[in-house]
Chimera marker file (.cmm) of the C-alpha trace (Angstrom):
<marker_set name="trace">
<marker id="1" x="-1.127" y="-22.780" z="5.165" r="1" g="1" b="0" radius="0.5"/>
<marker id="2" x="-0.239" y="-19.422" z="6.746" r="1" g="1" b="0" radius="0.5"/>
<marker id="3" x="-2.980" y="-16.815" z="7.704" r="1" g="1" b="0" radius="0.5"/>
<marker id="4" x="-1.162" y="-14.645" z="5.968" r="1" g="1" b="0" radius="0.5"/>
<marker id="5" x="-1.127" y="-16.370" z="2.508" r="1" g="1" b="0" radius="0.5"/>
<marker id="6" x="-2.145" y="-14.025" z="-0.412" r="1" g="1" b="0" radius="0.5"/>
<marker id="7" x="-3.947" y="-16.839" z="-2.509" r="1" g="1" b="0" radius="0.5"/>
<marker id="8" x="-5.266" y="-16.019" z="-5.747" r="1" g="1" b="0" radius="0.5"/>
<marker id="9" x="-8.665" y="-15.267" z="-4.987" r="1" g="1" b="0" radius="0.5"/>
<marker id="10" x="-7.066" y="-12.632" z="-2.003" r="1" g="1" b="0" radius="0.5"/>
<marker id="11" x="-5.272" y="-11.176" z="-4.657" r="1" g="1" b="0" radius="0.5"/>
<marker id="12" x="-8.087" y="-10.498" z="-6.745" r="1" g="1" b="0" radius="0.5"/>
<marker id="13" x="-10.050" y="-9.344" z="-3.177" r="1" g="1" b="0" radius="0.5"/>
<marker id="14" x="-6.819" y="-6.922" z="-2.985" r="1" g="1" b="0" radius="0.5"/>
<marker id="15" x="-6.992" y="-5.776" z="-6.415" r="1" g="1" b="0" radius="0.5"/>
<marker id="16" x="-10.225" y="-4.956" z="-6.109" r="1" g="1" b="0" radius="0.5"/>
<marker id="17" x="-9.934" y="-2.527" z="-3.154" r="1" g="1" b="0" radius="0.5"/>
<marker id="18" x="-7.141" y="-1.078" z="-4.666" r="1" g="1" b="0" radius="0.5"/>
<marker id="19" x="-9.271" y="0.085" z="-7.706" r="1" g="1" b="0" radius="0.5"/>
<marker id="20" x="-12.274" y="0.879" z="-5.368" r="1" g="1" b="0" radius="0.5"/>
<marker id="21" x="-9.479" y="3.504" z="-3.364" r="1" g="1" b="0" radius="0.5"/>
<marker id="22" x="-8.309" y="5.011" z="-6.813" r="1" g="1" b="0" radius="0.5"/>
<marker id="23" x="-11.867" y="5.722" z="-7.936" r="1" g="1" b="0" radius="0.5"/>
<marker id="24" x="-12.524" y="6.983" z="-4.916" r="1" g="1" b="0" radius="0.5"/>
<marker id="25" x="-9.240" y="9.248" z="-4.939" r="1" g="1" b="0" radius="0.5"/>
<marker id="26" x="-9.991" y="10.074" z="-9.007" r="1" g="1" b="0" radius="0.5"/>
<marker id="27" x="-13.633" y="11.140" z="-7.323" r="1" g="1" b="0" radius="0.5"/>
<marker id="28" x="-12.467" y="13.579" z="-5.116" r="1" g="1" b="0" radius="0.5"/>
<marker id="29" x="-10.008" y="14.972" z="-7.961" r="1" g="1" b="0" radius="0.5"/>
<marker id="30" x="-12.826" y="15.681" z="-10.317" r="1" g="1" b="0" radius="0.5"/>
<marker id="31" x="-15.069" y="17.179" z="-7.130" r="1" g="1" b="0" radius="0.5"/>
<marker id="32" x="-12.030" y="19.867" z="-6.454" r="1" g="1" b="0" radius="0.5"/>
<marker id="33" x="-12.540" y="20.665" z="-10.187" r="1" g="1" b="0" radius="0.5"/>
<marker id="34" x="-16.138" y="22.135" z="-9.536" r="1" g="1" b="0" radius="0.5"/>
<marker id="35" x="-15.712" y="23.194" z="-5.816" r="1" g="1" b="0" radius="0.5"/>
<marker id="36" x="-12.491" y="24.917" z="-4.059" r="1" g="1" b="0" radius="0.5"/>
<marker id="37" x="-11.161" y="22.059" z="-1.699" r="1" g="1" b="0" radius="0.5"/>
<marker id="38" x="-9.667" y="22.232" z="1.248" r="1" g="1" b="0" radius="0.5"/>
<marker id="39" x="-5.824" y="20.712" z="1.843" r="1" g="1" b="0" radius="0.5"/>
<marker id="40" x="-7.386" y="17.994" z="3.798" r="1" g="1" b="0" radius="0.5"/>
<marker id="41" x="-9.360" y="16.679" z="0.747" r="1" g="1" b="0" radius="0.5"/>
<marker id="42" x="-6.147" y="17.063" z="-1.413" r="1" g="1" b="0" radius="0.5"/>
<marker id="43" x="-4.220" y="14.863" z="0.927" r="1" g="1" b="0" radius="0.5"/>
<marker id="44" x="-7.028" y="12.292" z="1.544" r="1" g="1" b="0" radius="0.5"/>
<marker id="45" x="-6.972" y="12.026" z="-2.158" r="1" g="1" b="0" radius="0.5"/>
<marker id="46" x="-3.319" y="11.493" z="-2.589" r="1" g="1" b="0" radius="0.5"/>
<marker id="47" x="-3.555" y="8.678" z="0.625" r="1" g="1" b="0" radius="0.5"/>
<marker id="48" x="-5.850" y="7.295" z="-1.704" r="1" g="1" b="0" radius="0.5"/>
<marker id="49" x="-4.314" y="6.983" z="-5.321" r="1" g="1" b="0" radius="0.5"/>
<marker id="50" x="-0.972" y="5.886" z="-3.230" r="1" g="1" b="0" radius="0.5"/>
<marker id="51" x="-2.506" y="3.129" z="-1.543" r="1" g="1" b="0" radius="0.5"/>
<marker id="52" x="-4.645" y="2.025" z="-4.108" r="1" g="1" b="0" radius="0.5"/>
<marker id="53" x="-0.957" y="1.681" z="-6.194" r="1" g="1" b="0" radius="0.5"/>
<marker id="54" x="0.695" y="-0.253" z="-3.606" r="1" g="1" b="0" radius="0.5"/>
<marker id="55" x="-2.686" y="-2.552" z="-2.719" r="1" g="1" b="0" radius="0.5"/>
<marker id="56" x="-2.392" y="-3.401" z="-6.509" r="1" g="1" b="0" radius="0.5"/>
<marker id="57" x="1.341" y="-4.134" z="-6.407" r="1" g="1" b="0" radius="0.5"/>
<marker id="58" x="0.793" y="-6.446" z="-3.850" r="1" g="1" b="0" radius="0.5"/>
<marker id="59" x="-2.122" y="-8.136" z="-5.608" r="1" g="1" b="0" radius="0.5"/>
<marker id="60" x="0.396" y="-8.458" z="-8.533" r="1" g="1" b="0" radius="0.5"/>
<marker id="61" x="3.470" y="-9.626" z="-7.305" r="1" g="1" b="0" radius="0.5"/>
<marker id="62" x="2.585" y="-11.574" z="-4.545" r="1" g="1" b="0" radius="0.5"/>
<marker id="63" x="-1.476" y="-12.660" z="-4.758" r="1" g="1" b="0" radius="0.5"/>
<marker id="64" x="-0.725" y="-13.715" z="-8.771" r="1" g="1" b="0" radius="0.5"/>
<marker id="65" x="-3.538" y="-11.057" z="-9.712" r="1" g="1" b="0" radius="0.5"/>
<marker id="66" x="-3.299" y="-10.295" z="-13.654" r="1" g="1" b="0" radius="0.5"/>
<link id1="1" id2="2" r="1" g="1" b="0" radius="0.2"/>
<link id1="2" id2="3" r="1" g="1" b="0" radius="0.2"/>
<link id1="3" id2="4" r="1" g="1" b="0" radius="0.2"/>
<link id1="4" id2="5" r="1" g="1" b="0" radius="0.2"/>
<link id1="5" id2="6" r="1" g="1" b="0" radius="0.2"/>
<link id1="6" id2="7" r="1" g="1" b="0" radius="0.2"/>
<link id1="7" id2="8" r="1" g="1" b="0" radius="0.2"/>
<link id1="8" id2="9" r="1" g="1" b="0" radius="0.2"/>
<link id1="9" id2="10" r="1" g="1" b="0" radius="0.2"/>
<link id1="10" id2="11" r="1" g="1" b="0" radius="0.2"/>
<link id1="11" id2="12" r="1" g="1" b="0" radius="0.2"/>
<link id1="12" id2="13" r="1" g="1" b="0" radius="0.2"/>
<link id1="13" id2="14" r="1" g="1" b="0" radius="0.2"/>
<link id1="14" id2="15" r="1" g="1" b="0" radius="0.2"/>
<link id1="15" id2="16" r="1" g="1" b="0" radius="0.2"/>
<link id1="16" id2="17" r="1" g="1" b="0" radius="0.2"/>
<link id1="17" id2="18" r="1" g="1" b="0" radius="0.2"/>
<link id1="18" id2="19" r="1" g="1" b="0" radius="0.2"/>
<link id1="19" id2="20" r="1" g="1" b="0" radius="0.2"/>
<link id1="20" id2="21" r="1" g="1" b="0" radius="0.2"/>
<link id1="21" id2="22" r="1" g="1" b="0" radius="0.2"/>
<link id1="22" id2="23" r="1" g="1" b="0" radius="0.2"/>
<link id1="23" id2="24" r="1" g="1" b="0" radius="0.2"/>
<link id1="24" id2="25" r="1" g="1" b="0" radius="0.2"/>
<link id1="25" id2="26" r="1" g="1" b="0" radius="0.2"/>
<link id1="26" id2="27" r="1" g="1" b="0" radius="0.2"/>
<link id1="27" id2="28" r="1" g="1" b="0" radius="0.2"/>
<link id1="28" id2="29" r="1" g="1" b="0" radius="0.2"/>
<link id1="29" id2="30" r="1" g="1" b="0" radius="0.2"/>
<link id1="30" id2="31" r="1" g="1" b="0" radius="0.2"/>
<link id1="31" id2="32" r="1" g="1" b="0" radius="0.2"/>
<link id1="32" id2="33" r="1" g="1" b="0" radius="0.2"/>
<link id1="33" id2="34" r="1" g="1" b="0" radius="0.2"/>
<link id1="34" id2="35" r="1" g="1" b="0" radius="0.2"/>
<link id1="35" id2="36" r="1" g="1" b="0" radius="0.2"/>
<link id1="36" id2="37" r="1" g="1" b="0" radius="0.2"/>
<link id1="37" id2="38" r="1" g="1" b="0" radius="0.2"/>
<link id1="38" id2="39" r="1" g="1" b="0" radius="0.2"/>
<link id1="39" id2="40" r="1" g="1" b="0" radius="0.2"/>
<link id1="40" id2="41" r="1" g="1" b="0" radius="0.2"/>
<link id1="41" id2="42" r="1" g="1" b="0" radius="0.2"/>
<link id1="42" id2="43" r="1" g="1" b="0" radius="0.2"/>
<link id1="43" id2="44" r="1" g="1" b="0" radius="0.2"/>
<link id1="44" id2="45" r="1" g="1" b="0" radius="0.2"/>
<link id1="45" id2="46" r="1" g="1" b="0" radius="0.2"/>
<link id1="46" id2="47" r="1" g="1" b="0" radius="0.2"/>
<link id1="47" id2="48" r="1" g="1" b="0" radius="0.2"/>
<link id1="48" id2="49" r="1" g="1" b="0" radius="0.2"/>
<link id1="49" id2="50" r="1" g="1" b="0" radius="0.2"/>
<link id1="50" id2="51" r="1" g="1" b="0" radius="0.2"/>
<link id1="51" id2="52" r="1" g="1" b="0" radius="0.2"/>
<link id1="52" id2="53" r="1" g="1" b="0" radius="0.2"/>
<link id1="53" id2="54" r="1" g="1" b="0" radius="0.2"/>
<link id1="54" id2="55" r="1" g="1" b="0" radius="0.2"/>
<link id1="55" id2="56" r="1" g="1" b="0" radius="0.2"/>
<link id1="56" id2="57" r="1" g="1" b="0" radius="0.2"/>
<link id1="57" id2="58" r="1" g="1" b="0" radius="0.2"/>
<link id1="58" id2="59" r="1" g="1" b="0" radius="0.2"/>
<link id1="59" id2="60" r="1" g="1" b="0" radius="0.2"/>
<link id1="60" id2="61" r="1" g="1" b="0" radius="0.2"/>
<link id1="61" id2="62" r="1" g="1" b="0" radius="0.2"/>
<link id1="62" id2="63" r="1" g="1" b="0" radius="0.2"/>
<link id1="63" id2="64" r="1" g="1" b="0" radius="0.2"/>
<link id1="64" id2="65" r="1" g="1" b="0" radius="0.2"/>
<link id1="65" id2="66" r="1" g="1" b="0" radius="0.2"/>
</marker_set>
């Protein structure tokens, strides 16, 4: 077995930080509704939702997740 191998219970590991990074990026959405943020926060919360998408693609297609 590979090091690499995205079992089922890594894909549910994956999943799992995928949904913490799109709470974290829907956090900092709804914090920019109540305070003026800067660009940086913006982007850091885009980095987030789009890797929190592709971390639970992976944990889809390839860790069986779902």
């Amino acid at each position: 077995m590979s090091i690499l191998a995205i079992t089922n219970h890594n894909g549910i590991r994956i999943a799992e930080i995928g949904f913490l990074l799109g709470a974290i990026g829907g956090a900092i959405v709804a914090l920019g509704a109540f305070i003026p943020l800067m660009r940086v926060w913006n982007f850091l919360a885009g980095v987030a939702f789009a890797g929190s998408f592709v971390l639970l693609i992976v944990a889809t297609h390839w860790g069986h997740y779902g």
